[in-house]
C-alpha positions in Angstrom: 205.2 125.4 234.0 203.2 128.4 235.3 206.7 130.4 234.3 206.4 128.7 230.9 203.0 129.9 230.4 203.5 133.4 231.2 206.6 133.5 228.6 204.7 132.3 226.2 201.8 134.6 226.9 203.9 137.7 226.6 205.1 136.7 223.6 201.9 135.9 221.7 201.1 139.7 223.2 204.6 141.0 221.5 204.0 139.0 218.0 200.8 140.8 217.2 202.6 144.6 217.9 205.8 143.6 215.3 203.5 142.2 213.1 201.4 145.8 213.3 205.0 147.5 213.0 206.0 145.3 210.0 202.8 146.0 208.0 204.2 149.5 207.6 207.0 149.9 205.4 210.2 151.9 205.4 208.9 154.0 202.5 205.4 154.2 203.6 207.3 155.5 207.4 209.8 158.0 205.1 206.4 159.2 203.2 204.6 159.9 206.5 207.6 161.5 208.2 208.1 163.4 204.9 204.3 164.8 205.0 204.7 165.5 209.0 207.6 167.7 207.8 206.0 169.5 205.5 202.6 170.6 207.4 205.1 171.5 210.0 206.6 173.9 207.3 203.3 175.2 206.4 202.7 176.0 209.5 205.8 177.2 210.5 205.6 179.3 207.4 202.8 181.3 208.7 204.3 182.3 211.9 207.3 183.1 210.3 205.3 185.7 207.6 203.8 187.0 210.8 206.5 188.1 212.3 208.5 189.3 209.3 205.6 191.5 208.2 205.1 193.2 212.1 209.2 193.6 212.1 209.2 195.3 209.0 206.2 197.5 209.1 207.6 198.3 213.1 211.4 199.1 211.5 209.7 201.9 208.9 208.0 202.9 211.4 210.9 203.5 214.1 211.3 207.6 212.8 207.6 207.9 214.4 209.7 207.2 217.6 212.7 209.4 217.0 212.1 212.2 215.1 208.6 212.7 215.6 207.9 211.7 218.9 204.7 210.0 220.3 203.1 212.7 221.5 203.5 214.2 217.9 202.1 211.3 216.4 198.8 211.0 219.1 198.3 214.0 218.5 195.0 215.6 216.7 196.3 217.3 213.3 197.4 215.2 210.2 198.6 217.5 208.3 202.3 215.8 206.9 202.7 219.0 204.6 203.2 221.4 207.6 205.0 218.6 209.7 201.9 217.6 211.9 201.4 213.7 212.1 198.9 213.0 214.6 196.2 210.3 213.9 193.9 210.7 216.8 191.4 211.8 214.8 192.2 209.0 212.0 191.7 206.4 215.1 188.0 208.1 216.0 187.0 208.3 212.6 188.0 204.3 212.4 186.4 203.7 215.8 183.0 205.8 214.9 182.5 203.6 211.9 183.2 200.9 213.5 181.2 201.2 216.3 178.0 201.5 213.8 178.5 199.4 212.1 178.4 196.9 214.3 175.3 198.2 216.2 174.0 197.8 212.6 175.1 194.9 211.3 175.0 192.5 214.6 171.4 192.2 214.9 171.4 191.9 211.4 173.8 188.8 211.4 172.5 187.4 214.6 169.3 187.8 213.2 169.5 185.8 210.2 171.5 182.9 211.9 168.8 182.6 214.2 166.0 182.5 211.7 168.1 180.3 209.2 168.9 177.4 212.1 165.8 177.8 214.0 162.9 179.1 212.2 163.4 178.8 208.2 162.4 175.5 206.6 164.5 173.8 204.3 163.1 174.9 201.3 164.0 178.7 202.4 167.5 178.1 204.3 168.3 176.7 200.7 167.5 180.0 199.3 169.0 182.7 202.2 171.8 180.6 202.8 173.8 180.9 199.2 172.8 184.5 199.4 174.4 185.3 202.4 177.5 183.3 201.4 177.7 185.0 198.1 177.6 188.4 200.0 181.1 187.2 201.6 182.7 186.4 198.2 181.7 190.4 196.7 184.7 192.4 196.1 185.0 195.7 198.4 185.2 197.8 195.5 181.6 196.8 194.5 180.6 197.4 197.7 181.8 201.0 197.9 180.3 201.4 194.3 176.9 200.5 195.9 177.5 202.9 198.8 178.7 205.9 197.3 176.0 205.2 193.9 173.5 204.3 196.0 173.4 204.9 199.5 175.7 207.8 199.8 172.5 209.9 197.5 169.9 208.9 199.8 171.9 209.9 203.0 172.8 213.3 201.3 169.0 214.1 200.8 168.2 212.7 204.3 170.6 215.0 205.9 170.9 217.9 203.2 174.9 217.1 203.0 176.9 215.7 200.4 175.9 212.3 202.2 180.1 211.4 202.4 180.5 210.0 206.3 179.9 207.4 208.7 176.6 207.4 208.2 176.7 205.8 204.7 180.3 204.0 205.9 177.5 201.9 208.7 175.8 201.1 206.3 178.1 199.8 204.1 180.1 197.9 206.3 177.0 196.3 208.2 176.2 194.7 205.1 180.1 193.7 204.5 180.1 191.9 208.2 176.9 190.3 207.9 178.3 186.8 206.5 181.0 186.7 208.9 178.7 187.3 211.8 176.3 184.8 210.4 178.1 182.2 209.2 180.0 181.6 212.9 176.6 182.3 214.6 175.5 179.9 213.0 177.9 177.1 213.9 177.6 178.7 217.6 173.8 177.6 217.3 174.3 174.8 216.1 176.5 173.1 218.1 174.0 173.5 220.8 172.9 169.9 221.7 169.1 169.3 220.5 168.2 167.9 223.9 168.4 171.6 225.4 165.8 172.5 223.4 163.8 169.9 223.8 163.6 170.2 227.5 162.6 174.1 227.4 159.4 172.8 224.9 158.8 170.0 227.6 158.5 172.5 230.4 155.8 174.5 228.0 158.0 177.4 226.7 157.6 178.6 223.1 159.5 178.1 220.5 160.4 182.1 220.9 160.7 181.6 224.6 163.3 178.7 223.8 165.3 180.8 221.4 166.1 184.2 223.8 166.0 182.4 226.8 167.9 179.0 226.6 169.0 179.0 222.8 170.9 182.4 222.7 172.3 182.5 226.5 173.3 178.9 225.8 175.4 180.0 222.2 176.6 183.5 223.7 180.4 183.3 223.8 180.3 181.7 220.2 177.9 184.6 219.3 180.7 187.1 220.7 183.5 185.5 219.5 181.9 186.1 215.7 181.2 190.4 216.7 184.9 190.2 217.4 185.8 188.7 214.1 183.0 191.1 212.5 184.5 193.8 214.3 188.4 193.3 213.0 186.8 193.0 209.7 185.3 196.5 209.6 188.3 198.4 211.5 190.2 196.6 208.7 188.3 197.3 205.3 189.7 200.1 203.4 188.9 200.4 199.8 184.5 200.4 200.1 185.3 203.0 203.0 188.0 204.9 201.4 184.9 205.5 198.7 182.1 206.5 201.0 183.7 208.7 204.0 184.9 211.7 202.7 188.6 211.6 203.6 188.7 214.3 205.6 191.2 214.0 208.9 189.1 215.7 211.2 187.4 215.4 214.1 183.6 215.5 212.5 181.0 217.6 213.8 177.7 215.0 213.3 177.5 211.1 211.5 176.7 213.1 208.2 180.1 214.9 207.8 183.0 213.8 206.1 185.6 211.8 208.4 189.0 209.5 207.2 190.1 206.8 208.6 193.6 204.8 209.2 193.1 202.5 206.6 191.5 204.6 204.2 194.3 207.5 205.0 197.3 205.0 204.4 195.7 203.9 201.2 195.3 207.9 200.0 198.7 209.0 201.1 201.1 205.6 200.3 201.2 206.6 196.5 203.2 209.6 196.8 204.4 209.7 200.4 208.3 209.8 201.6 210.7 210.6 204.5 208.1 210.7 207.9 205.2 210.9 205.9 205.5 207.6 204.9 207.2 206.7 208.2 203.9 208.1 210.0 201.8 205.9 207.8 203.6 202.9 208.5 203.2 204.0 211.8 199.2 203.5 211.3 200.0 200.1 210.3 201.8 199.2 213.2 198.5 200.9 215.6 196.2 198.5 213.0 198.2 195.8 213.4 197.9 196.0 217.2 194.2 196.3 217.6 194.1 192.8 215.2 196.3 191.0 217.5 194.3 192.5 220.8 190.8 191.2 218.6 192.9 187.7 217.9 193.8 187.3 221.6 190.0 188.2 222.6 189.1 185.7 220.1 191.2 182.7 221.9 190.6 183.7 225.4 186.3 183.5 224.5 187.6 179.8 222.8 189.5 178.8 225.9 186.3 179.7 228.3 184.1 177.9 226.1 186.3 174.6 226.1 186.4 175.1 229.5 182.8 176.1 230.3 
């Protein structure tokens, strides 16, 4: 009897699970397998572009590794009509206005996450918030219009040049990375829980107190995870620099003088380049593609720690 039961059991248990199976039906199953397919395409897609555009760019660039040699090529001179293609000084100018930028526009970005999350009432983080999002939709061109009509005058009567240079570059592309740093510091300040918070006011800190000293420490690898992103934006931006630096492939004496950089370079010389010229330049892309995949890989490793953390 007890045998019996047990059968019977199981197979009330079974009934239920074909019953779920037969609800879904052989065209619904081709549907879903059909969409699975697809996505995986999509996805595939992407890594495929990926590697197609780095094996390209890296095959143009292979005369930068037999004819004119690496130490050639990291070398300081760009000169392409006298045979010199060294872009030392195109990587320092892209580092320079990097590097300020950043010390410009992080406490700027930082900054106005932290006031929009944990300061600004509604009423205002309805009004700063579009703003800042609108500043990530404004075509590069207009900002180096702004920087070279604006900007680039005021740093020319500041420093008695012709205000082309990093100087007016930082602050160009400080205001370029702002939405990028504050839209992810923002979700890096948000996802912490409420409770923290909470606890710092219960033990008497200030709202101030809770912000630098439990707030920030406690959002930190999200914060530097969006001045990496920041970062590969501004190595990357070409046309709003290409306006406001000068183009000059030097090494330059002070912020205020004129500098290139490899974007801006590639974008100058591409038009009319040929034979190792334009193998050289591709040669840039390869070095620019490089630094975005090391920025990338910083990216996931900070994401991993946090999971982990």
């Amino acid at each position: 009897m007890e045998t019996r039961e047990n059968s019977q059991t199981e197979q009330n248990v079974q009934t239920p699970k074909k019953r779920e199976l037969a609800l879904v039906s052989r065209s619904t199953y081709i549907k879903e397998k059909a969409l699975q397919w697809i996505f995986f395409a999509c996805a595939f897609l992407a890594v495929v572009t990926v590697i197609l555009i780095f094996v390209f760019t890296t095959y143009s660039a292979l005369p930068v590794f037999t004819d004119i040699g690496l130490a050639d090529f990291f070398s300081f001179t760009w000169a392409p009509s006298e045979g010199h293609y060294g872009i030392v000084s195109l990587l320092a100018g892209s580092g320079l206005v990097t590097v300020g930028a950043l010390a410009m526009g992080v406490p700027l970005g930082v900054g106005t996450a932290v006031y929009l999350v944990e300061i600004a009432s509604k009423r205002v983080r309805k009004l700063i918030s579009p703003a800042v999002d609108l500043l990530a939709g404004i075509p590069s061109i207009i900002y180096g219009f702004f920087g070279m009509i604006i900007i680039r005058p005021f740093i020319a009567q500041l420093t008695g040049g012709l205000g082309f240079g990093a100087l007016t570059a930082w602050f160009v592309l400080a205001i370029m990375i702002v939405p990028t740093i504050t839209t992810l510091t923002i979700d890096a300040l948000n996802s912490i829980p409420m409770g923290i918070r909470e606890a710092s006011y219960a033990m008497g800190a200030t709202k101030w107190q809770t912000i630098y000293k439990v707030v920030l420490p406690a959002a930190k690898l999200g914060i530097v995870d969006a001045i990496v992103l920041g970062m590969g934006r501004a190595i990357g931006e070409t046309m709003a620099v290409l306006m406001v630096v000068g183009n000059a492939p030097v090494i330059p004496d002070s912020i205020s003088s004129p500098i290139s950089t490899l974007t801006s370079q590639i974008a100058l010389d591409m038009s009319y380049s040929s034979g190792l010229h334009r193998s050289a330049l591709f040669g840039m892309g390869v070095v620019l593609f490089i630094i975005s995949a090391a920025l990338v890989g910083i990216v996931r490793l900070i994401s991993k720690k946090k999971k982990r953390g």
